[in-house]
Each structure stands twice: as C-alpha cells, then as structure tokens.
LUMZAGU-384714 format. One record per residue: residue number from 1; z negated, y, x negated of N, C-alpha, C in turn; residue in one letter. Coordinates in Angstrom, 2 decimals, decimal comma. Layout:
BEGIN
<pt><pos>NUM</pos><n_pz>Z</n_pz><n_py>Y</n_py><n_px>X</n_px><ca_pz>Z</ca_pz><ca_py>Y</ca_py><ca_px>X</ca_px><c_pz>Z</c_pz><c_py>Y</c_py><c_px>X</c_px><code>A</code></pt>
...
This chain:
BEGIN
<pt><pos>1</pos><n_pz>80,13</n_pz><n_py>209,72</n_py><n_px>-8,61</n_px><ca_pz>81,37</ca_pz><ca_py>209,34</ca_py><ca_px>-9,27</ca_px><c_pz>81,48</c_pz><c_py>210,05</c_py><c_px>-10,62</c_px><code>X</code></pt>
<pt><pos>2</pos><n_pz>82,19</n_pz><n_py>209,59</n_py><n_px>-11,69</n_px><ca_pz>82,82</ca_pz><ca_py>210,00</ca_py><ca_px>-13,01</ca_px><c_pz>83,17</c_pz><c_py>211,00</c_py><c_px>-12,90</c_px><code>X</code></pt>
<pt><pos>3</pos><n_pz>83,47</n_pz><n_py>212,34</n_py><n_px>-13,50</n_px><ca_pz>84,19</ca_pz><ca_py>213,26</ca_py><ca_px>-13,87</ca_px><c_pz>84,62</c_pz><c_py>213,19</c_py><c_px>-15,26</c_px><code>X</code></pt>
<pt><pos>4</pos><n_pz>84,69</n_pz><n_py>211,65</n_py><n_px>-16,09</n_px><ca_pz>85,13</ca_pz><ca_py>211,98</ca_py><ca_px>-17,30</ca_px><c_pz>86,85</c_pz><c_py>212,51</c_py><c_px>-17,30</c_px><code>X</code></pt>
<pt><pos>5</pos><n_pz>87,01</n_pz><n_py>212,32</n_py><n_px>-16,61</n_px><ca_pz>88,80</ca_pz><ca_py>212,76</ca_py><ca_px>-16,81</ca_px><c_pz>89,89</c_pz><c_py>213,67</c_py><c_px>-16,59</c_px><code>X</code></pt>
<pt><pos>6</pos><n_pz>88,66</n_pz><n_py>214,49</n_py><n_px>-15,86</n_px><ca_pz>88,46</ca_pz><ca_py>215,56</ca_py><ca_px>-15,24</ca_px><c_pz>89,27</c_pz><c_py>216,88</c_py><c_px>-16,37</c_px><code>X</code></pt>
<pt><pos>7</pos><n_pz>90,44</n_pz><n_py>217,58</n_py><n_px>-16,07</n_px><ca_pz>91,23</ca_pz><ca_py>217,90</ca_py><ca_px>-17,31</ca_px><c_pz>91,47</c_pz><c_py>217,83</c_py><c_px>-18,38</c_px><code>X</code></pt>
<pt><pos>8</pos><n_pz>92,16</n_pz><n_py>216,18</n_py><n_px>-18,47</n_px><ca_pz>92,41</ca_pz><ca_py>215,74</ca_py><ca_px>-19,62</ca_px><c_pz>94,12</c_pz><c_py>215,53</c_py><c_px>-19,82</c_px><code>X</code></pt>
<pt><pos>9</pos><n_pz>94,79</n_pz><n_py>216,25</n_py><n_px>-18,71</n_px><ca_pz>95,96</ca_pz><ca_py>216,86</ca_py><ca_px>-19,10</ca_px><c_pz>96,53</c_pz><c_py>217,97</c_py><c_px>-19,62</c_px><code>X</code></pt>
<pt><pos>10</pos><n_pz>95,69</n_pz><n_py>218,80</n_py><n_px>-19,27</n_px><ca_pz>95,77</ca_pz><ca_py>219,97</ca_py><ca_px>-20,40</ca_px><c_pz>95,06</c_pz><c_py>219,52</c_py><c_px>-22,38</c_px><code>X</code></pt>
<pt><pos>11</pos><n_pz>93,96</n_pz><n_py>218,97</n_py><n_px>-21,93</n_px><ca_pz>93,74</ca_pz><ca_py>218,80</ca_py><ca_px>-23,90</ca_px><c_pz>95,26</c_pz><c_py>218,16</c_py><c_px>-24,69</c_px><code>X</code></pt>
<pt><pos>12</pos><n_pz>96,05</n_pz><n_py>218,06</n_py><n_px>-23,27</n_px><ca_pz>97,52</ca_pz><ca_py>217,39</ca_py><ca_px>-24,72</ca_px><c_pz>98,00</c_pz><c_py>218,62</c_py><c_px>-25,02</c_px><code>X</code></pt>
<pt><pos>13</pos><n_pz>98,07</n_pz><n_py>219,47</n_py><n_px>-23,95</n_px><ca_pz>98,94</ca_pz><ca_py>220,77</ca_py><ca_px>-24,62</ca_px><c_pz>98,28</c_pz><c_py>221,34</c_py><c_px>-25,78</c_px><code>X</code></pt>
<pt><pos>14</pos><n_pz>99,45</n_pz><n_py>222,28</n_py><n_px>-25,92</n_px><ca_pz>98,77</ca_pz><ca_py>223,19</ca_py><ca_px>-27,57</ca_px><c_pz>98,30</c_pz><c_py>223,54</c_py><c_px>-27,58</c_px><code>X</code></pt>
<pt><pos>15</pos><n_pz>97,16</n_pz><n_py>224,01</n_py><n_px>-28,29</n_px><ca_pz>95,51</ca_pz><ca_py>224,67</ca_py><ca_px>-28,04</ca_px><c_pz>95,35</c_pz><c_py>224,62</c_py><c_px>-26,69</c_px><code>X</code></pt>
<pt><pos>16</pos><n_pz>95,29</n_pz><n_py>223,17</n_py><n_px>-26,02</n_px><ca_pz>94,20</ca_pz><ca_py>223,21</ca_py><ca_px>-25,17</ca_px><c_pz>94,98</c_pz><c_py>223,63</c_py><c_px>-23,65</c_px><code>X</code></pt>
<pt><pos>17</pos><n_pz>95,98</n_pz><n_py>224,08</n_py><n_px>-23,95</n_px><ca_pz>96,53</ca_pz><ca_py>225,22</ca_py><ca_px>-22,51</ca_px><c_pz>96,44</c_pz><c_py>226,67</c_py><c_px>-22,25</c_px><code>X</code></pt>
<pt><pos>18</pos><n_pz>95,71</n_pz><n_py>226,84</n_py><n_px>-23,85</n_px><ca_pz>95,08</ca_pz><ca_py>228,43</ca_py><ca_px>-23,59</ca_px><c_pz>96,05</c_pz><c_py>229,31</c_py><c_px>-24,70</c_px><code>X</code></pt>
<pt><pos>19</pos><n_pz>95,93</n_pz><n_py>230,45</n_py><n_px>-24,02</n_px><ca_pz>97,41</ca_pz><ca_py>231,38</ca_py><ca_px>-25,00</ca_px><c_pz>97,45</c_pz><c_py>232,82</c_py><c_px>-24,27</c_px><code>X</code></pt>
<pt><pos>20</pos><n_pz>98,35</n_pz><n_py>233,23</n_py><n_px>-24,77</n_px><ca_pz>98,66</ca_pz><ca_py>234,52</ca_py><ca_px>-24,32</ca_px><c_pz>99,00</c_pz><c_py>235,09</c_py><c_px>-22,82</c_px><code>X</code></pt>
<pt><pos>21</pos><n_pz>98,65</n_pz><n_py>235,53</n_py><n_px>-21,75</n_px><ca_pz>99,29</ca_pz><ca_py>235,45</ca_py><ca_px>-20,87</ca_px><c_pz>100,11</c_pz><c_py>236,70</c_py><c_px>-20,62</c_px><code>X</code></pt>
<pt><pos>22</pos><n_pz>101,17</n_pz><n_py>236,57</n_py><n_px>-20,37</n_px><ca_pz>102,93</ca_pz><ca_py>237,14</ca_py><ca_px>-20,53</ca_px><c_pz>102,89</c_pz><c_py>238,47</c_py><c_px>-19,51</c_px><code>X</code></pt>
<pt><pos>23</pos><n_pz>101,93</n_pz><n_py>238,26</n_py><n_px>-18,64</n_px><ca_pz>101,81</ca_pz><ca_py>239,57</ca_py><ca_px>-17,33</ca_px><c_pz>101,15</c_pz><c_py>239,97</c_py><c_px>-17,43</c_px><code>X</code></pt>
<pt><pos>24</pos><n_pz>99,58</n_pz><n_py>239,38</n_py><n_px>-17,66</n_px><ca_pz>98,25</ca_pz><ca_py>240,59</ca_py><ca_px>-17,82</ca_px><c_pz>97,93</c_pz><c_py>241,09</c_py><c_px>-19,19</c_px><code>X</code></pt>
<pt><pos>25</pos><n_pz>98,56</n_pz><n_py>239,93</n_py><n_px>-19,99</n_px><ca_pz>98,42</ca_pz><ca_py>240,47</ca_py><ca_px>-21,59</ca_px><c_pz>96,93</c_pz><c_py>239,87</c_py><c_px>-21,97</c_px><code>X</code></pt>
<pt><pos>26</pos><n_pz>96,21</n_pz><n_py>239,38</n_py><n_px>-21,03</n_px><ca_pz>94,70</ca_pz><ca_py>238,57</ca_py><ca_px>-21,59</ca_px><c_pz>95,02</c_pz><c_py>237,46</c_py><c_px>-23,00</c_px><code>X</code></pt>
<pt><pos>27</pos><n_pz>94,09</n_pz><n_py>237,82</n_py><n_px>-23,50</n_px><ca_pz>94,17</ca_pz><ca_py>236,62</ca_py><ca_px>-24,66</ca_px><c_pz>93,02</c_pz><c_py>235,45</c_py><c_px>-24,70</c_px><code>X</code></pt>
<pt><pos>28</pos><n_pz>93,40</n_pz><n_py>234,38</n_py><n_px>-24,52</n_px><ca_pz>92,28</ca_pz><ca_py>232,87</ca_py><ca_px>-24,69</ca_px><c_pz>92,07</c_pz><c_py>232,39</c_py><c_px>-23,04</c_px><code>X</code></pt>
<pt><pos>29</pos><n_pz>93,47</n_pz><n_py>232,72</n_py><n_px>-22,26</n_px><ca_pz>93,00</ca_pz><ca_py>232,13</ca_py><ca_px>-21,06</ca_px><c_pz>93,91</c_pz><c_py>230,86</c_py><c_px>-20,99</c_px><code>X</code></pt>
<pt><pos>30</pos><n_pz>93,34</n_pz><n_py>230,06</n_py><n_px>-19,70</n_px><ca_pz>94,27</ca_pz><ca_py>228,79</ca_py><ca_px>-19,68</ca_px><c_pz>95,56</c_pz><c_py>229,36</c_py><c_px>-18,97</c_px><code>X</code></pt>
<pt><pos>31</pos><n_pz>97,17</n_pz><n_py>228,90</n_py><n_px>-19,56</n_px><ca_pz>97,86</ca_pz><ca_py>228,90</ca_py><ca_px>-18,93</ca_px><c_pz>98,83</c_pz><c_py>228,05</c_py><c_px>-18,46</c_px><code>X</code></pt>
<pt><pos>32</pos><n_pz>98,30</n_pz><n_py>227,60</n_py><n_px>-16,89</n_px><ca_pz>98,59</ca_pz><ca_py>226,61</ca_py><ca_px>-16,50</ca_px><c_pz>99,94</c_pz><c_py>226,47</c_py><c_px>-15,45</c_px><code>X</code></pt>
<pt><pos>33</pos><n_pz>100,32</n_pz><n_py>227,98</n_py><n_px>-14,76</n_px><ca_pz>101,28</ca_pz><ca_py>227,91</ca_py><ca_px>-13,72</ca_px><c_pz>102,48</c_pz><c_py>228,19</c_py><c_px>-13,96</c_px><code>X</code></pt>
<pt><pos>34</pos><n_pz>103,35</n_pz><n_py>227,59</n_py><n_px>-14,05</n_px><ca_pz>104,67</ca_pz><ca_py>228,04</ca_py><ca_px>-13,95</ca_px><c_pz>105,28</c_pz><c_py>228,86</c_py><c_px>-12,95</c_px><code>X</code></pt>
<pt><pos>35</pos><n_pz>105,55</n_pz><n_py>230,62</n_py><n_px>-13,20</n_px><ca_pz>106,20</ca_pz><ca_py>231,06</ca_py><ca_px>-12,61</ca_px><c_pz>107,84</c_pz><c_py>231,69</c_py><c_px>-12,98</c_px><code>X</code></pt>
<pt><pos>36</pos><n_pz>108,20</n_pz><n_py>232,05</n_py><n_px>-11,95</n_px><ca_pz>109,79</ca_pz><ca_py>232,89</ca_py><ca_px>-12,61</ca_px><c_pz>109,26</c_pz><c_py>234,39</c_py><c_px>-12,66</c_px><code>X</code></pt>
<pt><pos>37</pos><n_pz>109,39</n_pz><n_py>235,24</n_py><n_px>-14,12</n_px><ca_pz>109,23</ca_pz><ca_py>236,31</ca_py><ca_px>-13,99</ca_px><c_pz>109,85</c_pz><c_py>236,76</c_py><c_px>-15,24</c_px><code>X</code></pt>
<pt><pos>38</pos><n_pz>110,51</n_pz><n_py>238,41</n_py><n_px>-14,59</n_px><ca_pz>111,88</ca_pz><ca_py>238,56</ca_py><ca_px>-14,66</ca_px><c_pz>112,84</c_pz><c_py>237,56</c_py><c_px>-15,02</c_px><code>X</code></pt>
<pt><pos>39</pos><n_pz>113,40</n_pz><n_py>236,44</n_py><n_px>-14,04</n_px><ca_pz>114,25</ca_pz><ca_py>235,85</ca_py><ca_px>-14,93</ca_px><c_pz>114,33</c_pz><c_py>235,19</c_py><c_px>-15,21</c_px><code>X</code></pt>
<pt><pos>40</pos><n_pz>112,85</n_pz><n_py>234,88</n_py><n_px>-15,86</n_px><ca_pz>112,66</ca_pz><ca_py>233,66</ca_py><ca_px>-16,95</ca_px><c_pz>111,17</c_pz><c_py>232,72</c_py><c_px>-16,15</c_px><code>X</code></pt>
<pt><pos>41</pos><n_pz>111,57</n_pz><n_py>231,56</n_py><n_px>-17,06</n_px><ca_pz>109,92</ca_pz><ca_py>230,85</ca_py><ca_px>-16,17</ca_px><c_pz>109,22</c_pz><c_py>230,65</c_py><c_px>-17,40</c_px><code>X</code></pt>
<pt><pos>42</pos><n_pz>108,04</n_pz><n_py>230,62</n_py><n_px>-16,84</n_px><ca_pz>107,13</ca_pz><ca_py>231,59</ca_py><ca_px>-18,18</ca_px><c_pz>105,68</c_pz><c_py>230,80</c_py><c_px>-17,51</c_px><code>X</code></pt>
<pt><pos>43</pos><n_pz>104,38</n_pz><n_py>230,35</n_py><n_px>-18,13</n_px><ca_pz>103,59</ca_pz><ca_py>230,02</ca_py><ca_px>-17,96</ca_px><c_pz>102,94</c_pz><c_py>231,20</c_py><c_px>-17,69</c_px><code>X</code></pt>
<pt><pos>44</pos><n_pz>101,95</n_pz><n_py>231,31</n_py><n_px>-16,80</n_px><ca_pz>101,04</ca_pz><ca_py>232,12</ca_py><ca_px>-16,37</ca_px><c_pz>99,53</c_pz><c_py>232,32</c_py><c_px>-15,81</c_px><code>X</code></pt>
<pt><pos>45</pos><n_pz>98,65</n_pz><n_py>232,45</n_py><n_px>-16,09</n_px><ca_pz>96,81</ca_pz><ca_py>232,47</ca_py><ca_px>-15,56</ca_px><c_pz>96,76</c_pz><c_py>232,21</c_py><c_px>-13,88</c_px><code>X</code></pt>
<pt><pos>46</pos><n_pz>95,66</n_pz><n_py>231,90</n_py><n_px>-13,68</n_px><ca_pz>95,87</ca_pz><ca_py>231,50</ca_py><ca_px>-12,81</ca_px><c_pz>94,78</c_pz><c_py>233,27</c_py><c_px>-12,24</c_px><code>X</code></pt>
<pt><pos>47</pos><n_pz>94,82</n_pz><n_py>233,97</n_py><n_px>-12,15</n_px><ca_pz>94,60</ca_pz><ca_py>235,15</ca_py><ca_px>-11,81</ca_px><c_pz>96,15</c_pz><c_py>236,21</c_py><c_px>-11,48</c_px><code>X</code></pt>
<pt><pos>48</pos><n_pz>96,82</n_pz><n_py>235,70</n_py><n_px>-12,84</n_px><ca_pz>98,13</ca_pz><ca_py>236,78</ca_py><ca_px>-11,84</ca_px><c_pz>99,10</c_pz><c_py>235,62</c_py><c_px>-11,45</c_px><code>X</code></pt>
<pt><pos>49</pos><n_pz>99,03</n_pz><n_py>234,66</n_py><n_px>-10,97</n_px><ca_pz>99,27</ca_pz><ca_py>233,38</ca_py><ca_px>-9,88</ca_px><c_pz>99,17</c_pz><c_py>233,70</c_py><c_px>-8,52</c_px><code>X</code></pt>
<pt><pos>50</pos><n_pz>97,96</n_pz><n_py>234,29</n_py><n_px>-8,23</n_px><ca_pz>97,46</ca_pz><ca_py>234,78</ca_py><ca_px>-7,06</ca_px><c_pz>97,64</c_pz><c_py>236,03</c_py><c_px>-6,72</c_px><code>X</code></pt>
<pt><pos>51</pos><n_pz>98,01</n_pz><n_py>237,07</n_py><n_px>-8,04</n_px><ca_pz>98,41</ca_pz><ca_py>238,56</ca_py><ca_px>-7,34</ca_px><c_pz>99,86</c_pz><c_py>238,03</c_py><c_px>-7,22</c_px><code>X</code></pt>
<pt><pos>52</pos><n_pz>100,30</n_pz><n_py>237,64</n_py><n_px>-7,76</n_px><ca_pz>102,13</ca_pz><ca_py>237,48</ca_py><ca_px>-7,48</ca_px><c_pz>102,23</c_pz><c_py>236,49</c_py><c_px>-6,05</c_px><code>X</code></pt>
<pt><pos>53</pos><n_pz>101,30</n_pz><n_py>235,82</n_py><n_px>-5,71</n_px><ca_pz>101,46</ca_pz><ca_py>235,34</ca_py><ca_px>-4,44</ca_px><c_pz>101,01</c_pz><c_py>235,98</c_py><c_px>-3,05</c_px><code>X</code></pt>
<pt><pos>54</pos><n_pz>99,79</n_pz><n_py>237,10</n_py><n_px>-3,62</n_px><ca_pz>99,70</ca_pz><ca_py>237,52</ca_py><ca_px>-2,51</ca_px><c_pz>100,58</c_pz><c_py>238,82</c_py><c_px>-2,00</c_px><code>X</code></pt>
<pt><pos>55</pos><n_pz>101,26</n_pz><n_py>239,35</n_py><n_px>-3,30</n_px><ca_pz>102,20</ca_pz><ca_py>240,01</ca_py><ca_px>-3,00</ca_px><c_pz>103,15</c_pz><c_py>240,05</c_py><c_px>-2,04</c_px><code>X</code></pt>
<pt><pos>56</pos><n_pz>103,51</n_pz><n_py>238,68</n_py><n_px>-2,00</n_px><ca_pz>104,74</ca_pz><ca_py>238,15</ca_py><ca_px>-0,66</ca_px><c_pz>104,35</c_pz><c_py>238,40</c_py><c_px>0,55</c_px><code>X</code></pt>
C-alpha cells in the first residue's frame, strides 16, 4: 500500500509542526499534543506527552 499521505496534516501547520517545546525547552521538535499546563493548553512533544501521562 501507499504511504504518500502519510503526515500530510502537519506540513499545513507553521514550520511543519516543529517549534519550541514549552516543558522540556527542546528546540526543532514536532509539536503535536495538546496539553493543559499550568492553566493554559499549550502544544507539546510527544516525549513530555508521555512523562505527564505516566505521571498519573
């Protein structure tokens, strides 16, 4: 089967989906998850996605 289409919802976002991330402070990763932190909902990596979930 095709994989042409294969994340071609992120190339609409702005650069791509990739940016700053707000918790680990990495720069040039994709940020794809919406979480609430402090407060606010804030896009986030999908690395502290998984520490904030396994936290619970």
């Amino acid at each position: 089967m095709s994989k042409a289409h294969r994340g071609k919802g992120i190339g609409d976002l702005a650069s791509g989906g990739r940016g700053v991330c707000p918790v680990c402070k990495r720069d040039g990763v994709k940020l794809l998850y919406e979480q609430e932190v402090d407060g606010q909902k804030v896009k986030i990596c999908k690395t502290c996605k998984a520490t904030i979930a396994n936290k619970k």
